[in-house]
TORFIKOL-819087 format. One record per residue (C-alpha): residue in three letters; x, z, y. Coordinates in steps of 0.02 Angstrom, whole numbers, plus 50000, padded with zeros to 5 digits. Example, Ala and Ser with C-alpha at 12.3 -4.5 7.8 and 13.67 -1.06 7.14 Angstrom:
// TORFIKOL-819087
ALA506155039049775/SER506845035749947/
//
This chain:
// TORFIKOL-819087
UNK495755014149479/UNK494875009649324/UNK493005016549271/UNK493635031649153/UNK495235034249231/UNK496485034749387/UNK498355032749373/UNK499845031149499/UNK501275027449523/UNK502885026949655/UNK504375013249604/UNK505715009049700/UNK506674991449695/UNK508524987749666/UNK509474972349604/UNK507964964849548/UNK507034978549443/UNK505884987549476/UNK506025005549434/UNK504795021849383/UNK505015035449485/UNK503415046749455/UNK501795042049351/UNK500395051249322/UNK498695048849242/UNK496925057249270/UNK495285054449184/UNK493735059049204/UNK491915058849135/UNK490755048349226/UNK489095037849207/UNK489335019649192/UNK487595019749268/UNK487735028849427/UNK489155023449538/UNK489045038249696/UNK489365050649532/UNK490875038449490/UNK491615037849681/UNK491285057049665/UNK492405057149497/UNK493695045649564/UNK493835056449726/UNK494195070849611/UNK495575064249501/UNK496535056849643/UNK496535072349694/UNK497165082249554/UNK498205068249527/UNK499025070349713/UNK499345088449670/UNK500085087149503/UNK501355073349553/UNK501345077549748/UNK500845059649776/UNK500455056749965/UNK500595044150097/UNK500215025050096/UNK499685015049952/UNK499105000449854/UNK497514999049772/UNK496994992449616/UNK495094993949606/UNK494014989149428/UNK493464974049384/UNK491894973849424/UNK491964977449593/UNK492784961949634/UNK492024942649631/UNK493274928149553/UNK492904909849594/UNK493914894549570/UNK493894879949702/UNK494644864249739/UNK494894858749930/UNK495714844250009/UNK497844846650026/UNK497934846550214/UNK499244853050323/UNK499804867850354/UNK499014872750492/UNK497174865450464/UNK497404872950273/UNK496774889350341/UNK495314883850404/UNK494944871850255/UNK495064886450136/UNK494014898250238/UNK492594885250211/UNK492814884250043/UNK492554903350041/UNK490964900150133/UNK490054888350012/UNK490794898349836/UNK490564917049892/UNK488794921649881/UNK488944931750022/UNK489024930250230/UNK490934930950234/UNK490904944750384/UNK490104954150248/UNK491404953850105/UNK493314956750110/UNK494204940150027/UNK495684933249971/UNK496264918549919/UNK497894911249788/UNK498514892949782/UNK498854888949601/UNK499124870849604/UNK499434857949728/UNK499604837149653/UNK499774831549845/UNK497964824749840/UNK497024844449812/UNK497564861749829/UNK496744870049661/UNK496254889349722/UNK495704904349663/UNK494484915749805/UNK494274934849744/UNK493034944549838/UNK492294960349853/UNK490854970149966/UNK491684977550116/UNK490514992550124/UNK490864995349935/UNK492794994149971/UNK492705007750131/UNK491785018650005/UNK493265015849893/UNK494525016750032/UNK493775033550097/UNK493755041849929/UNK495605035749895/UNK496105044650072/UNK494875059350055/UNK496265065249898/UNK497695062450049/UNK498135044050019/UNK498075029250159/UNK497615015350103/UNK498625000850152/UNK498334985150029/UNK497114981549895/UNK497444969149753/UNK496434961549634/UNK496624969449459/UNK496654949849376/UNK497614946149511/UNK498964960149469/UNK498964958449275/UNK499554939349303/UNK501054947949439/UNK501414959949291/UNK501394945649168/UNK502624936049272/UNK503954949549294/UNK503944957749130/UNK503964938449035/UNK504784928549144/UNK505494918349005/UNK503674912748926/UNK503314893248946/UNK502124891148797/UNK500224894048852/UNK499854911248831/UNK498114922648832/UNK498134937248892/UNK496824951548868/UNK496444966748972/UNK495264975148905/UNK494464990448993/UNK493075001648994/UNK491674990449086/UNK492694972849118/UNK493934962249015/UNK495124949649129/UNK495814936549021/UNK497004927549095/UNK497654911549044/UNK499454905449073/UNK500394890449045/UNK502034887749147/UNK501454889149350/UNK499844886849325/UNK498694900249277/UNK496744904449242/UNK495874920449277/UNK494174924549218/UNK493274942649255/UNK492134946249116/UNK490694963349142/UNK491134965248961/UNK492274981448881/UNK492424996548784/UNK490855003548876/UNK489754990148786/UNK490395000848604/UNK489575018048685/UNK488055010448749/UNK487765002548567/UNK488115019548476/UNK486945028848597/UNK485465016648598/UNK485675014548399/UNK485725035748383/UNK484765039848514/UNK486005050048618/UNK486725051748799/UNK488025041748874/UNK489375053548845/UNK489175061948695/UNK488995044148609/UNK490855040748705/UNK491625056648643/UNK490825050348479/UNK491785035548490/UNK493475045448545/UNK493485054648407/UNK493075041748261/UNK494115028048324/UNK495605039348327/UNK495325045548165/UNK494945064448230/UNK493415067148150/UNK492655073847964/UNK491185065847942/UNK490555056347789/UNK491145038847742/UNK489205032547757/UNK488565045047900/UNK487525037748006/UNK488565041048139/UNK490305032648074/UNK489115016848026/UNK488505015548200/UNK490195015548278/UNK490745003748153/UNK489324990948172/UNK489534990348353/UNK491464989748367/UNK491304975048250/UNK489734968048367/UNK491124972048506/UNK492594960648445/UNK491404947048390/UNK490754944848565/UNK492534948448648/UNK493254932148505/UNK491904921248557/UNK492334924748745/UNK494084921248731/UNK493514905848640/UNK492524898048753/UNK493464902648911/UNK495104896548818/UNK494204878248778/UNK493484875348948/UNK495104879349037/UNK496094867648923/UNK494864854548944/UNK494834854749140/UNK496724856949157/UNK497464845849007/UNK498434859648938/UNK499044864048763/UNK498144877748682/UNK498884893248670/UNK500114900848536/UNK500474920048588/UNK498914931848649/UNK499284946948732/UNK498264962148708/UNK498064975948838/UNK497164990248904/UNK495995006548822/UNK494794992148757/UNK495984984448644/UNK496495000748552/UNK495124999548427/UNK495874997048244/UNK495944981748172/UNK495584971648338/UNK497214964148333/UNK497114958548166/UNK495414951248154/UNK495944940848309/UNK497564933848240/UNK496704928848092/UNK495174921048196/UNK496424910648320/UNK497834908048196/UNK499104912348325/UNK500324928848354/UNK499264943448439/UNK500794953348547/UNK500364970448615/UNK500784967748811/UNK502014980748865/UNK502044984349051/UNK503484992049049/UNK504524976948963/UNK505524976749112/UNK505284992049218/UNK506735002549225/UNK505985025449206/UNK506565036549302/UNK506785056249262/UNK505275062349327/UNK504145048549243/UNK504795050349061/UNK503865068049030/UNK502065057349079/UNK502535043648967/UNK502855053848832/UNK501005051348766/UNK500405032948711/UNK498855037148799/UNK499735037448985/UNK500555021948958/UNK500465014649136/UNK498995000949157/UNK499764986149187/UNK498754980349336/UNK499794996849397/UNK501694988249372/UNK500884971349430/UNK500454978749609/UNK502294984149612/UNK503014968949560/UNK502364959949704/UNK503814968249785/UNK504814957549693/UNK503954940949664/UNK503794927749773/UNK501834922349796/UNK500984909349922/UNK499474921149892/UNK498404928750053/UNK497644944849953/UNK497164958650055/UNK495264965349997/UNK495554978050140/UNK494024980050259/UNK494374972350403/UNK494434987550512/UNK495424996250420/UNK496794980150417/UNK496954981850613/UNK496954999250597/UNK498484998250473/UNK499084982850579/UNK498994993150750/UNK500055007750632/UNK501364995650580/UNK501454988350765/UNK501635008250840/UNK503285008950751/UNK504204994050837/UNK503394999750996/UNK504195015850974/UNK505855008950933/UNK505854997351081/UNK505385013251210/UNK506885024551128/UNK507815009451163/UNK507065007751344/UNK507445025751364/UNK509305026951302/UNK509725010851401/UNK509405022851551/UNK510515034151470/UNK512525027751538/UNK512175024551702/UNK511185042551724/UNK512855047551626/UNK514155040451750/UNK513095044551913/UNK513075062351866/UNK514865060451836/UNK515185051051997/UNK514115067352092/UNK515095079752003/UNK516845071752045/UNK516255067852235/UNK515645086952234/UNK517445092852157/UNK518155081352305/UNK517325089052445/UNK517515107552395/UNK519425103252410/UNK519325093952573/UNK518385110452648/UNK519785119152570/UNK521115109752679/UNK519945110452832/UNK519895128152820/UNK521585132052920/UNK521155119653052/UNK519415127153092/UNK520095145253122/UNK521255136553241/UNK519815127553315/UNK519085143953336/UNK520305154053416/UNK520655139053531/UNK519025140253575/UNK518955157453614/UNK520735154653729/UNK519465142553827/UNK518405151853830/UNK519305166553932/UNK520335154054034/UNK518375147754089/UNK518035165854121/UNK519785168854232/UNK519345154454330/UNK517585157354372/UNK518345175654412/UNK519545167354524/UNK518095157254602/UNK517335174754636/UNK518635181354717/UNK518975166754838/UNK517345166654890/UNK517295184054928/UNK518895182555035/UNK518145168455139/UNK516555177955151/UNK517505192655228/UNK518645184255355/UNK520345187755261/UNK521545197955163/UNK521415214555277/UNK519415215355254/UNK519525209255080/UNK520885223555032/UNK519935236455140/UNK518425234755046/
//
């Protein structure tokens, strides 16, 4: 998510590449000055950008530059398990903030055995709900968020994995540059509230115009779209403030470049790589190669990204040419990093916790459940084949019950002929003998 712009991306992984799928870019106008109208803005392009591409589901985000804090510490090397702790107190006395109030991170990037050398990024947690609420209001969930200096250096590392000369790199946006400064392992970051925003607000305040018509201004004389005259006030304001623009962005590099050589004893650098919107303006390149005497190499993010079908159409135009911050939060995928980055607010990292945990839970009662499933299986079987048994059993008995019965009903009369005997006898007694007993 960058201040003029959103773009996105899906890659997939395979023998060590990372590959393209979809890619899509939105912009939109905004007012450097008022950042609810920018969420607004950002809101809206994710979600044309969800329809276009049918983007959906969970994500990484990639928020601008100046929405995140970068500070560099050093802190005792202690073991592993009290390094934590040590590190979270470093956080405490460099972040500005109450640390239940901001949503950190934290990278080694050197240990000598004697100090751990760290970087701590940091950024508001109400300002990154904001964020995170916008980014699912378009029908995202958010489920990481990265540093953007933080993902440049990732994309660095997997598209030149080969470089071990010290090497600049500039990303140049629309309201921060990140120059990041790399030599072998170790590497430098610095966040600068600097970019191609500082142009437009120079044109407007020297012609006395709006925000945006000075940045359409801008558009169209830096890409060479425009008619006016040679000496119109207009084309000398843009020109007076895009050179104003790459003296101040020369002497930044400068200074940042000599202070990190200093304090880490490395060689200067021989290769800068240029990157992002910022950088596009003519004769940047140039006037820096000639300023710094060394090669000026326009950063590719794709160096080593493999495109897919769907995401050659988007590229098609220079001007949706992925950011690289973009392929850098993909290439963590990839790369192996000690770093503990996650500017997620905290509620929303149990609530994606308790979402990952739900799954396994899941698994494990579907497992519960068809563990129950063979023995339910073989004592149905066991009922139906003791069923089938006694079905033929009352079969067999069948004979041997009528005969029960019509022995019974032999009894039976034999009981009735004797009590009828019984009768008789009694009657004969009763009488006195045969003759009375026949008379009657």
């Amino acid at each position: 998510i960058g201040a003029g712009h959103v773009a996105g991306g899906i890659f997939s992984a395979k023998a060590g590449r990372l590959r393209l799928e979809r890619f899509g870019l939105e912009s939109h106008s905004y007012e450097s000055w008022r950042e609810d109208r920018w969420r607004t803005a950002v809101a809206s392009s994710l979600g044309a950008l969800a329809a276009r591409l049918k983007f959906r589901g969970p994500c990484t985000i990639v928020p601008p530059g100046h929405l995140i804090l970068t500070k560099f510490a050093r802190t005792p090397s202690v073991a592993a398990v009290r390094r934590e702790r040590s590190i979270a107190f470093e956080a405490s006395e460099h972040i500005p903030l109450p640390l239940e109030k901001v949503a950190w991170g934290h990278q080694i990037i050197g240990d000598d055995g004697l100090s751990l050398e760290i970087v701590l990024l940091a950024a508001r947690v109400d300002v990154m709900q904001s964020l995170c609420d916008a980014v699912e209001i378009a029908g995202f969930r958010s489920e990481h968020v990265t540093a953007g200096s933080l993902a440049l250096y990732e994309a660095f590392r997997y598209n030149y994995p080969g470089t071990h000369n010290s090497v600049i790199v500039a990303n140049v946006g629309a309201k921060t540059t990140h120059l990041l400064f790399v030599a072998g392992d170790r590497f430098h970051i610095r966040t600068i509230d600097f970019g191609g925003d500082a142009v437009t607000r120079a044109v407007a305040e020297e012609l006395q115009i709006d925000f945006l018509p000075a940045e359409a201004l801008k558009i169209r004389l830096l890409g060479g779209d425009s008619d006016l005259a040679l000496h119109s006030p207009s084309r000398t304001a843009v020109r007076r403030s895009t050179a104003a623009f790459g003296a101040r962005l020369q002497f930044e590099i400068r200074r940042t470049a000599a202070h990190w050589c200093r304090q880490a004893g490395v060689p200067a650098a021989v290769d800068l790589y240029l990157t992002g919107g910022g950088s596009l303006i003519p004769g940047l390149a140039d006037e820096i190669a000639e300023r710094f005497a060394l090669r000026v190499i326009r950063f590719d993010p794709l160096h080593q990204v493999d495109i897919g079908e769907q995401s050659r159409a988007a590229l098609g135009n220079e001007s949706e040419c992925p950011p690289a911050e973009l392929v850098g939060a993909a290439a963590r995928l990839l790369l192996k990093s000690d770093a503990k980055m996650d500017l997620l607010p905290p509620a929303m990292k149990r609530a994606v916790a308790a979402r990952k945990r739900r799954a396994p839970q899941l698994a494990a009662a579907m497992l519960v459940g068809l563990a129950f499933l063979p023995p339910i299986h073989y004592y149905q079987w066991q009922t139906a084949a003791a069923g089938a048994e006694l079905v033929e059993v009352a079969r067999r008995l069948e004979p041997i019950r009528m005969m029960e019965a019509q022995n019974e009903d032999r009894l039976r009369q034999i009981d009735e002929g004797k009590k009828r005997v019984i009768a008789l006898t009694a009657a004969y007694e009763a009488r006195g003998g045969w003759i009375s007993f026949l008379a009657e």
